[in-house]
C-alpha positions as CSV (number, residue, x, y, z in Angstrom):
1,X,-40.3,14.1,26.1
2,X,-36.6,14.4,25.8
3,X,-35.9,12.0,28.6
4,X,-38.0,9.5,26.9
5,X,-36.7,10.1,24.2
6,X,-33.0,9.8,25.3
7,X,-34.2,5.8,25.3
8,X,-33.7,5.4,22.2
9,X,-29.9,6.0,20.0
10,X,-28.9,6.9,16.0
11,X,-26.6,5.2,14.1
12,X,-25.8,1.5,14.3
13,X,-26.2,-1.3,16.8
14,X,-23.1,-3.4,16.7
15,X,-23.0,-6.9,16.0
16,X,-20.4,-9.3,17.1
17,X,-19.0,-10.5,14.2
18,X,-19.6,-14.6,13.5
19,X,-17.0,-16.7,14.3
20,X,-15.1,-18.3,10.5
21,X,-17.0,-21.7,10.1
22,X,-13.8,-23.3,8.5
23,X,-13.2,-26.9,10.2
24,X,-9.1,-27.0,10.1
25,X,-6.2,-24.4,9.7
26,X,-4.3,-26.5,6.8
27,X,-5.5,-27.7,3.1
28,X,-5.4,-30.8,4.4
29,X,-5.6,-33.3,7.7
30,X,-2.2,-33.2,9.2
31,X,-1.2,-36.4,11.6
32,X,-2.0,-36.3,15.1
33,X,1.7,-37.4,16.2
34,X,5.2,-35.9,14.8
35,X,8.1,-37.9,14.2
36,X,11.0,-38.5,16.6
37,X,14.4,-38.4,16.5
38,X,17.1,-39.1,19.4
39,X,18.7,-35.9,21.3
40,X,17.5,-32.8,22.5
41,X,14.3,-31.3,21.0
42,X,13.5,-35.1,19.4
43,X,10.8,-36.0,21.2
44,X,7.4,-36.6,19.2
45,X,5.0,-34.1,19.6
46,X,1.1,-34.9,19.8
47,X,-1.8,-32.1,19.1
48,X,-4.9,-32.4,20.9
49,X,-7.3,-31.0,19.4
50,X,-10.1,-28.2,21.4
51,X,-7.7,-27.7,24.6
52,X,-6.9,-25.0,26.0
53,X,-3.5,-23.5,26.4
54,X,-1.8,-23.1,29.6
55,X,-1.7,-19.8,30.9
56,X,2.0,-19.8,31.5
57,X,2.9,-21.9,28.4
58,X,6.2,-21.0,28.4
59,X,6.9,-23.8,31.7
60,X,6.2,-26.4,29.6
61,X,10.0,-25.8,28.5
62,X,10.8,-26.6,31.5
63,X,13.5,-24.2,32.2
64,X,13.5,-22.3,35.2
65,X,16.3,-19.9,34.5
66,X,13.8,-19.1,31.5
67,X,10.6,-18.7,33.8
68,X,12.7,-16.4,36.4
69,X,13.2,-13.8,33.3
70,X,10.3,-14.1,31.8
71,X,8.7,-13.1,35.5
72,X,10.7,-10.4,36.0
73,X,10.4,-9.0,32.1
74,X,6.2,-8.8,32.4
75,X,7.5,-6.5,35.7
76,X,9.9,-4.3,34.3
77,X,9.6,-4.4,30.6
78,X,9.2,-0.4,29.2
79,X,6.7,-1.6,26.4
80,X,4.5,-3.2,29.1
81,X,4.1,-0.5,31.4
82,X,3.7,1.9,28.3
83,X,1.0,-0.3,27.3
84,X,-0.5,-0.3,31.1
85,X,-0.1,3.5,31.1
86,X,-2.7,3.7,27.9
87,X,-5.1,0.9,29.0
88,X,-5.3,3.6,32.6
89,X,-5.9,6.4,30.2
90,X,-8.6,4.9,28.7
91,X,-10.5,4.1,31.1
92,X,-10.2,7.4,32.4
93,X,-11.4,8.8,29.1
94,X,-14.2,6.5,29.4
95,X,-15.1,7.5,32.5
96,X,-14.9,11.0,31.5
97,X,-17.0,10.7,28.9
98,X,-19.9,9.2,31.1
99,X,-19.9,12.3,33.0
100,X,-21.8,13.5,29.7
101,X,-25.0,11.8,30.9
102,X,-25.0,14.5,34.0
103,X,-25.5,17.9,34.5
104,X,-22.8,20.3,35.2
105,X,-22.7,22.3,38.4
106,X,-20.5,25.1,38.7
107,X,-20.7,27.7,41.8
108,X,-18.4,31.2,41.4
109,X,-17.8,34.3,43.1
110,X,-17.3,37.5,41.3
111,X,-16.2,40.6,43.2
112,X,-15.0,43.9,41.2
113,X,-14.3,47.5,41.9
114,X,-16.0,49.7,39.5
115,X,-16.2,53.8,38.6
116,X,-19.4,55.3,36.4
117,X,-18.2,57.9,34.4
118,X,-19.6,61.0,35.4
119,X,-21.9,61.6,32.4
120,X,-24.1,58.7,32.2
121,X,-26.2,57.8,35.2
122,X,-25.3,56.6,38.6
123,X,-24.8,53.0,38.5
124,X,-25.8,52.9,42.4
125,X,-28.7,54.5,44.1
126,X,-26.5,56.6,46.5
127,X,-25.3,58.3,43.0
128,X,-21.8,57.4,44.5
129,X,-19.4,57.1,41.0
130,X,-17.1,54.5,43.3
131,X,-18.9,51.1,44.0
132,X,-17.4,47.7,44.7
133,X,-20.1,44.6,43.4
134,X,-20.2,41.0,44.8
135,X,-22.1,38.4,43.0
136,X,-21.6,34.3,43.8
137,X,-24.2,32.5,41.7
138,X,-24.7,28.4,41.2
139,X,-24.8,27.8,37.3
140,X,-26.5,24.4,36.2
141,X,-25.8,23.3,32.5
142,X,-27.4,19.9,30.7
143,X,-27.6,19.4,27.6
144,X,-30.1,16.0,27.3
145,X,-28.7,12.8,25.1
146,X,-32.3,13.3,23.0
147,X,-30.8,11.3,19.9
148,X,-28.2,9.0,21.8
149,X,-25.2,11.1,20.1
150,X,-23.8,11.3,24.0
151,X,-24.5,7.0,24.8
152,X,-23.0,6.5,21.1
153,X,-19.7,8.4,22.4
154,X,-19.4,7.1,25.8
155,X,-19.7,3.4,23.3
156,X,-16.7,4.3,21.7
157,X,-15.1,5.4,24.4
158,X,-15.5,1.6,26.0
159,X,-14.7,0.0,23.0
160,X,-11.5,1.7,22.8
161,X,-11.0,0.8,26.5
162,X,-11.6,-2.9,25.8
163,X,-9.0,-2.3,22.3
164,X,-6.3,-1.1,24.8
165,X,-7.0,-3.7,26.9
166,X,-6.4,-6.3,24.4
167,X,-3.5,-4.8,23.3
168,X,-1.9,-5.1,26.6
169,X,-2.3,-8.8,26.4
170,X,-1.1,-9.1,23.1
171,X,1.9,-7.0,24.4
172,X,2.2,-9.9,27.2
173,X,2.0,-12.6,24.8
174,X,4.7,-10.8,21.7
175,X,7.1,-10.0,24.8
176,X,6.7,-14.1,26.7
177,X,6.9,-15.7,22.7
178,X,9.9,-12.8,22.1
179,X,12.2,-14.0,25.7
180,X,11.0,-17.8,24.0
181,X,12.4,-17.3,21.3
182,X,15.5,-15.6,22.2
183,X,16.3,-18.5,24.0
184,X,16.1,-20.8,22.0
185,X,18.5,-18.3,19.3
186,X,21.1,-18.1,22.4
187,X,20.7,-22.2,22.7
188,X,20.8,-22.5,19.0
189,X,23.9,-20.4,18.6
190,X,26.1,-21.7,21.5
191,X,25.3,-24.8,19.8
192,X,26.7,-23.7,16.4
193,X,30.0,-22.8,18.3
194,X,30.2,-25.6,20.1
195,X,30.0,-27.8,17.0
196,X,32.7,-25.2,14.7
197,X,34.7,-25.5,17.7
198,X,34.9,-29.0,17.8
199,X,35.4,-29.3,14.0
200,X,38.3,-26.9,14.7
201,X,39.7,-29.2,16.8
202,X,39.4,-31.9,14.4
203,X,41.1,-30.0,11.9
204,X,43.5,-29.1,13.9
205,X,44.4,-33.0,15.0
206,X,44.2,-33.4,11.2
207,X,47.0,-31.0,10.3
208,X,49.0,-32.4,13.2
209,X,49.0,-35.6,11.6
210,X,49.6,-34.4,7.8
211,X,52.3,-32.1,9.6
212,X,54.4,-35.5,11.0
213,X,53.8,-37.1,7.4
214,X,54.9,-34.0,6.0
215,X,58.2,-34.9,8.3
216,X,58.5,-38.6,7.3
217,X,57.6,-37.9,3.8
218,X,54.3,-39.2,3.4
219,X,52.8,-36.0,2.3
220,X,53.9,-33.0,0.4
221,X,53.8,-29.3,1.7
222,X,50.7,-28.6,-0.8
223,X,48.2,-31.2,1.4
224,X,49.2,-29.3,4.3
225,X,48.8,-26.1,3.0
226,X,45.6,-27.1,2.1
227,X,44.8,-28.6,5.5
228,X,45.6,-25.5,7.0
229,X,43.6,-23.5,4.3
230,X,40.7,-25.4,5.5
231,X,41.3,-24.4,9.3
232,X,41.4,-21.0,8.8
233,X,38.2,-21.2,6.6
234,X,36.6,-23.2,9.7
235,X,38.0,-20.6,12.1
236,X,36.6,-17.5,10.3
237,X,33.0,-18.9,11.2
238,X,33.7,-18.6,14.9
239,X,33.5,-14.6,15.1
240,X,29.8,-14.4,13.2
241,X,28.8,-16.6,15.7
242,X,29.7,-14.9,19.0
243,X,29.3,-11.5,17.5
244,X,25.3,-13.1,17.2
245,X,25.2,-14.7,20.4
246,X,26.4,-11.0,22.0
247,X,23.5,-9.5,20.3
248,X,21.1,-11.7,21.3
249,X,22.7,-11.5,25.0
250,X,22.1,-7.4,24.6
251,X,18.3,-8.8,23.3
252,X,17.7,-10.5,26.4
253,X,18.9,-8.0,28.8
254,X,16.5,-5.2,27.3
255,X,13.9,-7.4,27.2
256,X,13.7,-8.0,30.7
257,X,14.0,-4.2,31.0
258,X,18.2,-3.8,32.0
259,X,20.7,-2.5,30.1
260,X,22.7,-4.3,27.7
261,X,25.6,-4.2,30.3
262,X,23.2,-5.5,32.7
263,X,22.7,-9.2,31.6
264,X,21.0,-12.0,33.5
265,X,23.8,-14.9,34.5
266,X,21.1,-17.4,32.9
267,X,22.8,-19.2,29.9
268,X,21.2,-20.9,27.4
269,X,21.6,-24.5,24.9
270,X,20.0,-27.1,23.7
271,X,19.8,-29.3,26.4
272,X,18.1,-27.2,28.7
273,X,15.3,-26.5,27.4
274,X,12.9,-29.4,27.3
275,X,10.5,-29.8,24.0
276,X,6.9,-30.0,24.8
277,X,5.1,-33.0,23.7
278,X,1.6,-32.4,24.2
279,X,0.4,-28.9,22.2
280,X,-3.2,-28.6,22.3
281,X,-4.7,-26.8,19.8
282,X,-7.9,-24.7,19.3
283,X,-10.4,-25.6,17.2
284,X,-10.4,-22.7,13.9
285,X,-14.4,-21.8,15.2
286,X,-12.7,-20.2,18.6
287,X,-9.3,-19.0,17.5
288,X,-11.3,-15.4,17.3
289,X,-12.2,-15.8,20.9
290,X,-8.4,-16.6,22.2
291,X,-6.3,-13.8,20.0
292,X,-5.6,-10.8,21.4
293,X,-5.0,-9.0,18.6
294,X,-8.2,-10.1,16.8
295,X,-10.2,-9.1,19.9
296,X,-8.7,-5.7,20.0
297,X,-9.4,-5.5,16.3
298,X,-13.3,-6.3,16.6
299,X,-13.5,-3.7,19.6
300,X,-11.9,-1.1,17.1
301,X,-14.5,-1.9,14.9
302,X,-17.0,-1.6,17.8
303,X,-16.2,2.1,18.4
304,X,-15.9,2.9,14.7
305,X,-19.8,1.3,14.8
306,X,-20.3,3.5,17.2
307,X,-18.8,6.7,15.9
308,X,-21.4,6.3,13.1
309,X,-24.1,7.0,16.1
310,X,-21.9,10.1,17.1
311,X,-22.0,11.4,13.5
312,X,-25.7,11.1,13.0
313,X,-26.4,12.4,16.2
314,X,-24.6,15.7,15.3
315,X,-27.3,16.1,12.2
316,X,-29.5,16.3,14.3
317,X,-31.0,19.0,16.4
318,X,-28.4,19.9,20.0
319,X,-30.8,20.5,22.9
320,X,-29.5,22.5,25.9
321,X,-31.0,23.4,29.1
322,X,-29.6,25.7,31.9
323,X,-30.1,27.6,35.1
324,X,-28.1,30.5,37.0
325,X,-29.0,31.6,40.7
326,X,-27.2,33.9,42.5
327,X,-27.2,37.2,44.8
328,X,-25.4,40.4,43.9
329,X,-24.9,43.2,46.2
330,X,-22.6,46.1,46.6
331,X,-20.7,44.5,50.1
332,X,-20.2,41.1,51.0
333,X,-22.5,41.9,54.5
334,X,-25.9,42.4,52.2
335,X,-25.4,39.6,49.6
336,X,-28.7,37.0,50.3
337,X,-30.6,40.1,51.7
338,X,-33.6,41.5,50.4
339,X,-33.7,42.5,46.4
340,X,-30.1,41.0,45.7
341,X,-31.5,37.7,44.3
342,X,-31.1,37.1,40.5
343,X,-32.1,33.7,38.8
344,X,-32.2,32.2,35.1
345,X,-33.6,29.4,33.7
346,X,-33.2,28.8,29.9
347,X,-33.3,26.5,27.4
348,X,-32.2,26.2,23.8
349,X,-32.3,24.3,20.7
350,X,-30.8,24.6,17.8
351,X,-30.5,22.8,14.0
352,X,-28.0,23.7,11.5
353,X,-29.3,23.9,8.3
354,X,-26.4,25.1,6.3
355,X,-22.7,24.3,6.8
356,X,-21.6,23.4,3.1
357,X,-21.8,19.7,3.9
358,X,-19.8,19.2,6.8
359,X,-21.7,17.1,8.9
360,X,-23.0,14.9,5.7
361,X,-19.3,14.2,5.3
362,X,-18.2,13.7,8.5
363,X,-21.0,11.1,8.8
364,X,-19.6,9.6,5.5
365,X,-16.5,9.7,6.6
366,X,-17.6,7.6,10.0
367,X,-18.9,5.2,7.3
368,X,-15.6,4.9,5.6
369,X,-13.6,4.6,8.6
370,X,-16.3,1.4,10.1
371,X,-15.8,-0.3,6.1
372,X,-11.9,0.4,6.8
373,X,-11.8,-1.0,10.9
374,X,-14.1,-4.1,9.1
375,X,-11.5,-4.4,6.7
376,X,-8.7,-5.1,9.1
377,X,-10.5,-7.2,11.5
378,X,-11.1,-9.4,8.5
379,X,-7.5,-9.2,7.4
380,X,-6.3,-9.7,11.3
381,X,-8.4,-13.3,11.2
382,X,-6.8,-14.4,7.8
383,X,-3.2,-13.5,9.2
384,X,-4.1,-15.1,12.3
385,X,-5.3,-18.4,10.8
386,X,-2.3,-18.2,8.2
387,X,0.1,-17.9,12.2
388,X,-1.2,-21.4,13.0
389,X,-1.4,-23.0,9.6
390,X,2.2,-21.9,9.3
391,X,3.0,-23.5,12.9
392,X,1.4,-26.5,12.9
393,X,3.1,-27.6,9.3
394,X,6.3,-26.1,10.4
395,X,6.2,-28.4,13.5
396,X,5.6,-31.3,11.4
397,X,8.2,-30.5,8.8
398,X,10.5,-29.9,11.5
399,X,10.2,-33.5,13.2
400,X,11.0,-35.0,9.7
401,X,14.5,-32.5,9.7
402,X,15.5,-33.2,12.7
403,X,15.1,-37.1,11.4
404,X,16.9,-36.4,8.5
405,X,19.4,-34.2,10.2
406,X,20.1,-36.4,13.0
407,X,20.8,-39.8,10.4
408,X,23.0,-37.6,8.1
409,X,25.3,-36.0,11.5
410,X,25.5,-39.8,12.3
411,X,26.4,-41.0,9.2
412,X,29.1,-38.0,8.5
413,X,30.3,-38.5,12.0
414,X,31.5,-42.4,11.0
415,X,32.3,-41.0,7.2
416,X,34.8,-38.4,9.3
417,X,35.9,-41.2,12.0
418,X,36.8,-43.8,9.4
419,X,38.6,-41.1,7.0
420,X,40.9,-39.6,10.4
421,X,41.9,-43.4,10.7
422,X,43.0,-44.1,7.0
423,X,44.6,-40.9,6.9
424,X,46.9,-41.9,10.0
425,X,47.7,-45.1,8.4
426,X,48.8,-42.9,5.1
427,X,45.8,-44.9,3.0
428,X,43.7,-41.9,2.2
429,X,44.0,-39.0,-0.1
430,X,43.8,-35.5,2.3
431,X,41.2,-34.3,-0.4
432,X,39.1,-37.5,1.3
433,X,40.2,-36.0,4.7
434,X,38.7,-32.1,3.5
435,X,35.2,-33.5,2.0
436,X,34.8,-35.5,5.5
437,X,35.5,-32.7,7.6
438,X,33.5,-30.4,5.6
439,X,30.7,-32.6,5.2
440,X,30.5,-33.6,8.9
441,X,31.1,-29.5,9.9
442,X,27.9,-29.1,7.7
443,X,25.8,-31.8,8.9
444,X,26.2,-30.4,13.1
445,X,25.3,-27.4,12.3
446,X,22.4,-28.6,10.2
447,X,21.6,-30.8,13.5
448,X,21.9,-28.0,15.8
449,X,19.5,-25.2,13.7
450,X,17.1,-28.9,13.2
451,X,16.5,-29.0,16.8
452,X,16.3,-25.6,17.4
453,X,13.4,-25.2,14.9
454,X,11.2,-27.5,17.1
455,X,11.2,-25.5,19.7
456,X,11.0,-22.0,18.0
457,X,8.4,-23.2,16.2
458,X,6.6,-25.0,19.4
459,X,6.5,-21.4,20.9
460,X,5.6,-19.8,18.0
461,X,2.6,-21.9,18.0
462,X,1.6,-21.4,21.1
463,X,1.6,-17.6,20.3
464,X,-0.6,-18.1,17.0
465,X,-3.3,-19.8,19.4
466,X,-3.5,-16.5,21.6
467,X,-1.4,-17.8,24.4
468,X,-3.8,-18.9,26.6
469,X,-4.2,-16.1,28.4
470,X,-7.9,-16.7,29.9
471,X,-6.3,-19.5,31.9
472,X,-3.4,-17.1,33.4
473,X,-4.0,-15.8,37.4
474,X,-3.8,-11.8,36.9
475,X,-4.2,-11.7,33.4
476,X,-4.2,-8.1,32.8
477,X,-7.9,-7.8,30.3
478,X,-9.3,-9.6,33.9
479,X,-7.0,-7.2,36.4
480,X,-7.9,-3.9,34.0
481,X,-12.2,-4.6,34.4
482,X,-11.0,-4.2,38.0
483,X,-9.7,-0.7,37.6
């Protein structure tokens, strides 16, 4: 009866739960195509909708300097391997708790060296009051999974496995879209100092020239103080910068698991990192499917389903069955003989029927803690859908920046051009001079963070949609069911 009964399990059967049935991430229909603009990172981008992401999205930057760290981070990065460390535990754990469903077999040897005292009776028939006893015995213990509280563990157990796995590959995917993104910082920032140095530059030519008027007496001594006010303003930028791109330098080397004294020789800007044009996008009713994080959230909620099982199960009356056979004997050269054979078989059950509540509240409290793990899955798929709604209008938004970035560095460029010309020839006010310079020092750095954007946000993205890990050779939820 109790292996027929062990068919059957308390608590809970868990239920996938449904996919959103939403049509679109946004309020509205956003275009199919983004706008273009000339230079680096100004290609259109087109979204095709219900493709799957690459598995190793980040090539479609095109940057093999990127590619070589990003390789060598999945390798040697410390979260990653921590990460690897608990998904091995796990299973473990899980496999552990399987050995549940068998009996336990232990075999032991006892030998002592005893004395009677004198007043009681002989403890051998010899009447000797010195005696040495020998006793190996094989002990079987089972306790049968009558109500399913054992299967309902052993679920948890794999559900947590499957969570850990999960979280490995959303610790794959935050460390690829981190190295992404801190590439395209690095890129972004050498560009900011590339364009403050040049307007240095400028400003320097400038105050050379207001310097020989100052000589001819063109100009009085206040426009070049001015002039070289506004240098030194332009020069303080400089240090922010590089103290920034060093940081991100030390970033980059601990990301790929080195020391910050240990960084790679790949440099990055603008140029070399190549925008991708096509971006396939999920459709909303499989984004569940392809995030990491939302999958590890509905296996949590899994085992907390589970633990309800586990609860109930402990309610309920604990079955245990045993044996012991063994042979005692007072040397080891009569043990198995005649009359030294000793055997047990018993069995037990027992109920508790008072214990001031605390298995009704454990059970309630498995109930609280499956409403709580349902409550976070749910808020993981809102924050989740909220990632690509915030991506996919970013990258749109973006296009139309870099547009308007890339007219108004134009136009500030021939606004700076024409007032360096006039104020060589002595037919423009320096205050002219400051505005264009100003202006045009504004304008490339507004370029530079414009183009920048697309790609941050084109990875970013790409890591809202789950990364497209199901399409990756070795992905680590497909190398971990190997284990």
């Amino acid at each position: 009866m109790a292996f027929l009964l062990a068919g059957c399990a308390v608590g809970p059967d868990f239920e996938q739960p449904k996919a959103p049935s939403v049509e679109r991430y946004t309020p509205a229909s956003l275009p199919v195509r983004t706008a273009s603009a000339p230079g680096p990172a100004g290609a259109a981008q087109r979204f095709l909708d219900d493709r799957d992401i690459p598995g190793e999205w980040w090539q479609l930057f095109h940057s093999a300097p990127l590619n070589a760290l990003i390789e060598e981070a999945l390798k040697a990065n410390p979260t990653v391997a921590a990460t690897e460390a608990a998904l091995r535990q796990a299973h473990e754990l899980t496999l552990a708790g399987e050995g549940a469903f068998f009996p336990t077999v232990q075999v032991g040897f006892n030998a002592s060296r005893n004395k009677t005292a004198a007043s009681l009776s002989p403890a051998t028939a010899s009447g000797n009051l010195y005696y040495s006893l020998y006793s190996p015995q094989l002990g079987v213990s089972y306790t049968p999974d009558v109500f399913g509280g054992t299967r309902r563990q052993v679920e948890a157990l794999a559900a947590e496995e499957e969570s850990q796995r999960f979280q490995l590959e959303a610790a794959y995917l935050t460390l690829t879209a981190n190295l992404v993104a801190a590439a395209v910082t690095e890129a972004s920032l050498r560009g900011q100092i590339a364009a403050t140095e040049e307007i240095i530059d400028i400003q320097r030519q400038s105050l050379d020239v207001l310097r020989r008027q100052q000589e001819l007496g063109h100009v009085a001594g206040a426009e070049v103080a001015a002039q070289e006010a506004a240098l030194a303003q332009a020069q303080t930028a400089l240090p922010p910068l590089r103290k920034q791109l060093a940081q991100q330098r030390h970033l980059l080397a601990v990301l790929i698991g080195r020391f910050p004294s240990e960084q790679p020789n790949a440099a990055f800007d603008l140029a070399s990192l190549r925008l991708p044009e096509e971006l396939p996008v999920t459709l909303p009713s499989r984004l569940v499917e392809q995030r990491p994080d939302i999958r590890a959230a509905e296996a949590e909620l899994h085992a907390a389903s589970a633990r309800i099982g586990v609860a109930t199960a402990n309610m309920l009356p604990q079955i245990g069955l045993s044996a012991n056979v063994g042979s005692t004997a007072l040397s080891i050269g009569s043990l198995f003989g005649p009359g030294t054979a000793f055997w047990t078989i018993a069995a037990n059950a027992a109920q508790t029927i008072f214990d001031a509540g605390t298995l009704l509240h454990k059970k309630r409290a498995a109930d609280a803690a499956f409403d709580l793990a349902a409550a976070q899955y749910k808020q993981t798929v809102l924050t989740a859908f909220q990632n690509v709604a915030d991506a996919l209008q970013a990258l749109h938004t973006d296009a139309d920046g870099l547009v308007a970035a890339s007219a108004a560095e134009h136009a500030a460029a021939t606004s700076l051009e024409i007032a360096r010309r006039q104020l060589s020839l002595g037919a423009v006010h320096y205050l002219a001079l400051l505005n264009a310079q100003n202006t045009y020092q504004q304008a490339l750095n507004n370029l530079v963070q414009a183009q920048a954007a697309r790609l941050a946000d084109t990875a970013a993205l790409f890591q809202a949609l789950g990364g497209g890990w199901r399409n990756r050779n070795g992905a680590p939820v497909s190398a971990a069911a190997r284990i």
